[in-house]
C-alpha positions, 0 to 999 in steps of 0.5 A, spaced: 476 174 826 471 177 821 468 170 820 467 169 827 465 175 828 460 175 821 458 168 824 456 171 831 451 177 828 448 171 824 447 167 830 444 173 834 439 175 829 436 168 828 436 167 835 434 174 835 427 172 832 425 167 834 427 169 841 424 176 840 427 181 845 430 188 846 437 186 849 437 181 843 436 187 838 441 192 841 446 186 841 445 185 834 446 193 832 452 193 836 455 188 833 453 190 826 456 197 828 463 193 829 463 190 822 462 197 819 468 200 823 472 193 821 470 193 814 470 200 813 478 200 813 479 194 810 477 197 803 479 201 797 478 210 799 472 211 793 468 205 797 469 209 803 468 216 801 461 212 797 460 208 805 462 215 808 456 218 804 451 213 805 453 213 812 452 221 814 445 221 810 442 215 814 445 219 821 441 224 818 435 221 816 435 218 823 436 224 828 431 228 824 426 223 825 428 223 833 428 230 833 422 231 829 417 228 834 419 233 839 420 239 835 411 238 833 409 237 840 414 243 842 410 247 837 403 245 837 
């Protein structure tokens, strides 16, 4: 099932780019967070909790730069 799965994000995102296109690019993420999850439990816990880590600071790092844009143009 991952190789199917592993082979479908490939495909997605060469089609992805050569076909650009928003519903593509949503497609791909989406199918890139179900890896992660699939993946994430198959592995040994140091792995996970070093993943976890990595994980928590890119949502991080991705809500600040979302929310920053509106906090500046709220205050300015």
């Amino acid at each position: 099932m991952k190789q199917a799965l592993f082979i479908t994000v490939i495909a997605a995102y060469l089609i992805s780019e050569i076909y650009p296109s928003r519903v593509l690019e949503w497609i791909v993420s989406a199918l890139c967070l179900v890896i992660v999850v699939i993946v994430f439990r198959s592995i040994k816990l140091f792995v996970q909790i070093l993943g976890a880590i990595f994980l928590s600071s890119g949502f991080i790092l991705l809500a600040s730069d979302i929310i920053k844009p509106a906090i500046v143009r709220y205050f300015h």
